[in-house]
C-alpha positions as semicolon CSV with decimal commas, in nm:
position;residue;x (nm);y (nm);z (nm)
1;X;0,756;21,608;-11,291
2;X;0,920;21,314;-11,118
3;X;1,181;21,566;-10,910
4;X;0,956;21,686;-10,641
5;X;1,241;21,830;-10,384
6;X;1,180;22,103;-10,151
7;X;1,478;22,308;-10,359
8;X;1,287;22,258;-10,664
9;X;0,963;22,417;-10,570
10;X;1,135;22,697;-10,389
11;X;1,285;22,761;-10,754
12;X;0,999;22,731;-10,964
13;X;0,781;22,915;-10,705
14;X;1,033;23,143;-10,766
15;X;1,047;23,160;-11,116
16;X;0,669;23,249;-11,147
17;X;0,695;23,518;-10,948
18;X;0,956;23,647;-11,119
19;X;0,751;23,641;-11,474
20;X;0,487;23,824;-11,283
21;X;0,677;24,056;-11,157
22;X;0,897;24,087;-11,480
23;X;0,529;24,163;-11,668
24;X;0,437;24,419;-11,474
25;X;0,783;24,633;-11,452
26;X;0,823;24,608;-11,833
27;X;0,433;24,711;-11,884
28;X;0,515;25,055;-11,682
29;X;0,823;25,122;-11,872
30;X;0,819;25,322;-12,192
31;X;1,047;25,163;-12,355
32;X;1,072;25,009;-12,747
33;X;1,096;24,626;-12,581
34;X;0,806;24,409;-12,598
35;X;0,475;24,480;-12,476
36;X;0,418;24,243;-12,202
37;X;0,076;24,127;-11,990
38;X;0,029;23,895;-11,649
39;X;-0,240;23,741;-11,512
40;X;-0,222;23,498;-11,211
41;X;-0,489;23,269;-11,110
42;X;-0,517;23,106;-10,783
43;X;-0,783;22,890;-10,585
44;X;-0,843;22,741;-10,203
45;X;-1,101;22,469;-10,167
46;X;-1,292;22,292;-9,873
47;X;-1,380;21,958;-9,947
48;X;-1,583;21,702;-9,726
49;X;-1,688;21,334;-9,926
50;X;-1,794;21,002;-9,880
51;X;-1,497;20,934;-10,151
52;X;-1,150;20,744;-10,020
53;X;-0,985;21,111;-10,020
54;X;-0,826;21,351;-9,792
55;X;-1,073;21,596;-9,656
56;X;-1,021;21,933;-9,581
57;X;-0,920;22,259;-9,662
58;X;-0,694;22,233;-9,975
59;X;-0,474;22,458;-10,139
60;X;-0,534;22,474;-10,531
61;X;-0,379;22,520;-10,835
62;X;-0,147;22,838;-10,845
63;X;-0,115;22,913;-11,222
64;X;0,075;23,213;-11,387
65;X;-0,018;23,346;-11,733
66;X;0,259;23,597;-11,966
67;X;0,196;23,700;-12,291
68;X;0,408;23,930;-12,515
69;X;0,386;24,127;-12,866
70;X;0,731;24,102;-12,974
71;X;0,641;24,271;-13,279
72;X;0,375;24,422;-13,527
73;X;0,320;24,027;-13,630
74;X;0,493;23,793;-13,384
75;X;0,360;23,708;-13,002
76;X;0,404;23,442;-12,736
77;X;0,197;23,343;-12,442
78;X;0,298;23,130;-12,180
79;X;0,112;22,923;-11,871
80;X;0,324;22,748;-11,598
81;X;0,129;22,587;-11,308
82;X;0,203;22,503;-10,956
83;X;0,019;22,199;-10,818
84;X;-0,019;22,056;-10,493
85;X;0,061;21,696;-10,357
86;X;0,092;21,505;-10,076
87;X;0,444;21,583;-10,045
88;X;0,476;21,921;-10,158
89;X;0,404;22,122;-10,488
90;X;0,451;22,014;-10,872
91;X;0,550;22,238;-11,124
92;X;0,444;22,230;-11,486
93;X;0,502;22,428;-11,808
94;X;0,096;22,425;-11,962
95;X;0,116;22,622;-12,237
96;X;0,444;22,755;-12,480
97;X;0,344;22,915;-12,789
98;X;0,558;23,158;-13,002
99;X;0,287;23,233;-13,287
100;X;0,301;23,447;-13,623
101;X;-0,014;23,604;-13,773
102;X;-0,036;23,648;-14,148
103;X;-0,363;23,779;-14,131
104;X;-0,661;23,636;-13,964
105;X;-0,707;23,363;-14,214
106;X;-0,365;23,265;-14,098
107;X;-0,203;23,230;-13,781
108;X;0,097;23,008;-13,768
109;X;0,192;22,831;-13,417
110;X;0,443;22,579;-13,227
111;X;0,436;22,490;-12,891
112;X;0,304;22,323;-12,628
113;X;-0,090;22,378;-12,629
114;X;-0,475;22,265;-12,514
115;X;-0,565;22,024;-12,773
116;X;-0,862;22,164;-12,979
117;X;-1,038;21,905;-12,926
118;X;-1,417;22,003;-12,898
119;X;-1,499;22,336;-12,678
120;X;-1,405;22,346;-12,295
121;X;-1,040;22,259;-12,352
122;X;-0,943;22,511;-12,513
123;X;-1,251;22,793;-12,412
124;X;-1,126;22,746;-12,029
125;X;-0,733;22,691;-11,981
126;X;-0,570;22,657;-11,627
127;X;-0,712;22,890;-11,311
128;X;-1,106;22,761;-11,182
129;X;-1,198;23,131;-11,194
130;X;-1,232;23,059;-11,572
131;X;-1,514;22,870;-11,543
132;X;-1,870;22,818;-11,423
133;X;-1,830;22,523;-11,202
134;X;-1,568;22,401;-10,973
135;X;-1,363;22,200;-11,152
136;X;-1,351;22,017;-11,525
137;X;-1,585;21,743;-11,622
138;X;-1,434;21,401;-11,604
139;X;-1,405;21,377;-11,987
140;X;-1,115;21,647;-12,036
141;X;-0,980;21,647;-11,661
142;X;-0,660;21,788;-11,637
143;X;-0,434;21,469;-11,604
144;X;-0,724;21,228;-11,725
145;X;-0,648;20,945;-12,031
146;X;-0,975;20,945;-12,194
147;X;-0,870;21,206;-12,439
148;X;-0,537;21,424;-12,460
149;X;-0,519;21,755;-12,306
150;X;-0,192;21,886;-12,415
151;X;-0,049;21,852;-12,771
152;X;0,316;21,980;-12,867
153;X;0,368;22,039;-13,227
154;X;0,261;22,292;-13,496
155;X;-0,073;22,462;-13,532
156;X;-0,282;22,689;-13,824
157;X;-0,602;22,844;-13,723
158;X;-0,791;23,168;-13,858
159;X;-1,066;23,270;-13,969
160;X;-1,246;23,144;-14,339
161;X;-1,395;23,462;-14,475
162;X;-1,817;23,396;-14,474
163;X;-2,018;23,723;-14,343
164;X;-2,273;23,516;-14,183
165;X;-2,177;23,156;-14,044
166;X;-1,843;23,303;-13,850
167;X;-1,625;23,010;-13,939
168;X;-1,308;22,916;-13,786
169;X;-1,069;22,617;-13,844
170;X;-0,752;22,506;-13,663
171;X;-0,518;22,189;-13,735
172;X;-0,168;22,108;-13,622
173;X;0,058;21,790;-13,648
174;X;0,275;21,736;-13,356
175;X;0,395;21,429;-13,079
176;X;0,177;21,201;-13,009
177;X;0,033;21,053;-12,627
178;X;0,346;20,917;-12,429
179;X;0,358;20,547;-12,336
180;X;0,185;20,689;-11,983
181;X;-0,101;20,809;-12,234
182;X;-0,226;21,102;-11,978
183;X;0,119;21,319;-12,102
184;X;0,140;21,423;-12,433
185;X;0,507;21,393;-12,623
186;X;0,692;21,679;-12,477
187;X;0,982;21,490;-12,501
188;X;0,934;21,383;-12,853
189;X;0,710;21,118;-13,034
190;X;0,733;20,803;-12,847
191;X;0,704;20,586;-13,195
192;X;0,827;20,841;-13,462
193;X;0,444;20,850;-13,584
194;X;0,307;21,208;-13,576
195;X;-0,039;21,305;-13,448
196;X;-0,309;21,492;-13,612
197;X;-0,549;21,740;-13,503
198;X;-0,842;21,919;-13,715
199;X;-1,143;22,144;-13,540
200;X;-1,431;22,383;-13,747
201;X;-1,651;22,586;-13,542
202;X;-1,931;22,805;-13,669
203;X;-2,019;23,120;-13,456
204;X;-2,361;23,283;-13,663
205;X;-2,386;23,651;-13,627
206;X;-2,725;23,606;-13,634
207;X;-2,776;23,384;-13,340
208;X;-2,592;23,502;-13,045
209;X;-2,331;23,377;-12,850
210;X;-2,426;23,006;-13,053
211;X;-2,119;22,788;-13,114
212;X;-2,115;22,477;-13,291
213;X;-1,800;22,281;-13,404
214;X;-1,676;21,913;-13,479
215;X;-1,279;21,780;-13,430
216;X;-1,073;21,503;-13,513
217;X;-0,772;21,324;-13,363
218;X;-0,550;21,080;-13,516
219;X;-0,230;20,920;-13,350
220;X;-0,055;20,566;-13,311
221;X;-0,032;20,488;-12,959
222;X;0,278;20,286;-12,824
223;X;0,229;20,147;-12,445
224;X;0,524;19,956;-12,250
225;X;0,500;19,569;-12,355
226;X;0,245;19,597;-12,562
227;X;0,185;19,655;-12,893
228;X;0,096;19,971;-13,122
229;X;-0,254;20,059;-13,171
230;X;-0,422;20,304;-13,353
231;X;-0,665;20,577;-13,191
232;X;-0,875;20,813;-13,336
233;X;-1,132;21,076;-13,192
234;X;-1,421;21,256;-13,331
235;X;-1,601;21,519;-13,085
236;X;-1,839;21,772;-13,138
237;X;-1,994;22,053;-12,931
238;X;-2,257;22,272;-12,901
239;X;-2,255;22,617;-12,685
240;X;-2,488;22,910;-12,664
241;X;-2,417;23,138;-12,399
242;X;-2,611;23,475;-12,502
243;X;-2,544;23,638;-12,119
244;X;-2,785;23,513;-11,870
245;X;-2,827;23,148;-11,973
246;X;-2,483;22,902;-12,049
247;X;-2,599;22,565;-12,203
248;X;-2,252;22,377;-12,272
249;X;-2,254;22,030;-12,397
250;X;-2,006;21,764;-12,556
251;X;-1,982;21,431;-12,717
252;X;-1,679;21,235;-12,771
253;X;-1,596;20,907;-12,924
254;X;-1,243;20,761;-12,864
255;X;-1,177;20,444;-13,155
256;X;-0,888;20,203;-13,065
257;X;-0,776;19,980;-13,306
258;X;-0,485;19,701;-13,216
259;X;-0,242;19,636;-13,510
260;X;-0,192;19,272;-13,569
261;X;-0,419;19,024;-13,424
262;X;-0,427;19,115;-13,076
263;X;-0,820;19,191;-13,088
264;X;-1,066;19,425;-13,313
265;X;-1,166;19,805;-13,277
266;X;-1,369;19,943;-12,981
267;X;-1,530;20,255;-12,932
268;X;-1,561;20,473;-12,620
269;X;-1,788;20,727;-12,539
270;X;-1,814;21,061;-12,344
271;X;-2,022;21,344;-12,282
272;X;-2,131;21,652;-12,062
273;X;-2,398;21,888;-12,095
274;X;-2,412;22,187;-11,837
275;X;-2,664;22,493;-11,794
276;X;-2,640;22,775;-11,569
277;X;-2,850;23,056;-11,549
278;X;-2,722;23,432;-11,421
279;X;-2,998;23,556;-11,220
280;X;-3,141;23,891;-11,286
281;X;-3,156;24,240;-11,145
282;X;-2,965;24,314;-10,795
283;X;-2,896;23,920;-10,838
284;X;-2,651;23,887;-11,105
285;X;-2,430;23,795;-10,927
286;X;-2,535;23,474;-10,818
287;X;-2,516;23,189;-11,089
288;X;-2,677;22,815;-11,019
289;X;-2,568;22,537;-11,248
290;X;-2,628;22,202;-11,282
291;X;-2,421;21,944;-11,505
292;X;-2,458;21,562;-11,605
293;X;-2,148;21,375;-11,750
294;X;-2,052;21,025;-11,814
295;X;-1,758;20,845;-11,929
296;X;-1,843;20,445;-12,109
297;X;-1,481;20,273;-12,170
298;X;-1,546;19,975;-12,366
299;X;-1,435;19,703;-12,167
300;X;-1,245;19,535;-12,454
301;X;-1,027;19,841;-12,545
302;X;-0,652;19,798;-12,594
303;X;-0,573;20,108;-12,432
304;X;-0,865;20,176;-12,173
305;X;-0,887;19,829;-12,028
306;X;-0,623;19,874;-11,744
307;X;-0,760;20,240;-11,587
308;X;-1,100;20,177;-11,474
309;X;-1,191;20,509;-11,653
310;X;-1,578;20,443;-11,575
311;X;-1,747;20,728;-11,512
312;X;-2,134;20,896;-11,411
313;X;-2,168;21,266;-11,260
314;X;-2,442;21,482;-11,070
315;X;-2,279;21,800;-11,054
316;X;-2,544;22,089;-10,854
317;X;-2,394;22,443;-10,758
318;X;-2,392;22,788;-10,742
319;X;-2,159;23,037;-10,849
320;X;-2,122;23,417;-10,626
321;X;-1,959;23,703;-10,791
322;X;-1,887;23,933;-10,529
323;X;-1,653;24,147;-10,721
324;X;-1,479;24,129;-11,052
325;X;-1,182;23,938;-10,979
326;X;-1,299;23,707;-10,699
327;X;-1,562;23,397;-10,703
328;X;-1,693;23,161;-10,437
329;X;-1,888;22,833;-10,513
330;X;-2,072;22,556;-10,345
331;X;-2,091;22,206;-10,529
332;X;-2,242;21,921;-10,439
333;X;-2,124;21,598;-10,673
334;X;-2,301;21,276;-10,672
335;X;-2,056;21,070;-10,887
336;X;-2,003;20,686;-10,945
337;X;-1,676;20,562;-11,064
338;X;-1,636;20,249;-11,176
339;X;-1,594;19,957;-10,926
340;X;-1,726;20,193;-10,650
341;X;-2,053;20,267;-10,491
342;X;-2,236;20,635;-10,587
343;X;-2,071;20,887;-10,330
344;X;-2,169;21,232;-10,239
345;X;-1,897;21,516;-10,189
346;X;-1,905;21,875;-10,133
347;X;-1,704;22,127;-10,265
348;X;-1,671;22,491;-10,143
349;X;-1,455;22,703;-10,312
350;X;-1,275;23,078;-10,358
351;X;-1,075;23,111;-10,670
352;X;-0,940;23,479;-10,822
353;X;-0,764;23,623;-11,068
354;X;-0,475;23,897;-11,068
355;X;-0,394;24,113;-11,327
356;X;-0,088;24,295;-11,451
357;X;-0,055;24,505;-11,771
């Protein structure tokens, strides 16, 4: 949001807690209204780098999930965020999604949502408690460009009946990236030409916790002075998490194609792969990881070229469960972005989660 006034946090701090507080007084009711649920997550970091950054302690991102069964086949979930800056707090509307299930081969969607494209955006949403590690990899960073986190439009997703290979399927149509290509179009669609979005996982009852899945992307992208170009993104993934190990990893390719003559197609690249392992016995509750990402721009792209997107990660922590709704970590990241020198930084970090039903 461009409106960062004092009186505008005070009201959207406000109108967060009011949803949470709203959740949990029509949960306790018995009443015939909608069945409602809250969950807030929350997060306070200590950060001390060789990076050109503020160091510190830092307050993070205050985020505020409600969902609600409006009736035997209709529900909608909502995510707004609060996020700091320099001068104060942001406010954002994450996630909007009325949705109507036909069955579970058919679940019909609009809103604003994560993109389904490949597995962490959509497996982990907003609130670091979420996840294994500290924050995102670069890849699919909240607020990034190398591929679109948010998508408003239309979605279908279920379930295709198969007994064994547990396949799923989602696509949607909606706006495409706005001319600042890290938003999506929650205004509308900046050139009037709709994007696409396809995924297929595969979850095998016989192997478990295995996940394996491929997605595709398709939009024209309009930027300010220049001209349109088109992009298109094919990901897949790979994720077995059976309890004590997690092995997550991700490939992405981002194609750019000019129209006209203003140069030829270029392909980008990114990738992660992370592993944790719980420990066992009276030390489950301790979890090291260890993670290696990269993001490879091609230096000729139409739509890259300007952001220095550049990109190689060392990410080394360890994740302490001390009770069920509270985590601490300690990461150490030895990252190189491009134009800059490897740097080390530390991250320490407590993040929870509150509940309301």
């Amino acid at each position: 949001m461009t409106d960062r006034s004092p009186r505008l946090n005070t009201v959207t701090a406000g109108t967060l807690l009011a949803m949470l507080t709203l959740a949990s007084t029509a949960a306790g009711q018995d009443a015939q209204g909608p069945t409602v649920r809250a969950f807030g997550f929350g997060d306070v970091n200590f950060l001390a780098t060789e990076l050109d950054r503020q160091e510190g302690f830092q307050l993070g991102q205050m985020v505020g999930h409600v969902s609600a069964t409006l009736d035997e086949h209709v529900s909608f979930f909502s995510e707004v965020s609060l996020t700091r800056r320099n001068d104060g707090y942001s406010s954002e509307v994450e996630r909007a999604i009325i949705r109507y299930d036909v069955n579970d081969a058919l679940k019909i969607s609009a809103g604003r949502f994560h993109t389904p494209l490949g597995y962490w955006n959509t497996a982990f949403h907003h609130g670091s408690w979420l996840q294994t590690s500290v924050a995102r990899p670069e890849m699919i960073k909240f607020g990034g460009r190398f591929i679109p986190t948010h998508f408003v439009g239309l979605m279908v997703e279920g379930a295709i009946p198969t007994s064994e290979l547990g396949l799923q399927y989602r696509a949607g149509v909606g706006n495409g990236r706005h001319s600042n290509i890290a938003r999506g179009g929650d205004a509308g669609d900046v050139n009037g030409e709709r994007a696409w979005t396809a995924s297929f996982n595969s979850r095998p009852v016989s192997v478990q916790g295995l996940e394996i899945g491929v997605s595709l992307y398709f939009d024209r992208i309009t930027q300010s002075g220049d001209s349109d170009t088109d992009e298109r993104i094919f990901a897949v993934h790979g994720v077995w998490e059976p309890g004590a190990p997690e092995i997550l990893a991700e490939y992405a390719r981002v194609t750019h194609e000019p129209l006209g003559e203003t140069g030829g197609s270029t392909g980008s690249h990114g990738y992660y792969a992370q592993f944790g392992y719980r420990l066992p016995g009276g030390a489950r509750s301790v979890k090291p990881y260890v993670r290696i990402e990269r993001v490879d721009p091609a230096s000729e792209d139409a739509v890259f070229a300007d952001y220095e997107l550049g990109y190689e990660g060392l990410v080394a922590g360890v994740r302490y469960d001390p009770g069920v709704f509270l985590t601490l970590r300690a990461e150490v990241r030895s990252e190189e972005f491009e134009g800059l020198d490897r740097m080390t930084s530390l991250y320490l970090q407590a993040s929870f989660v509150i509940t309301g039903s």
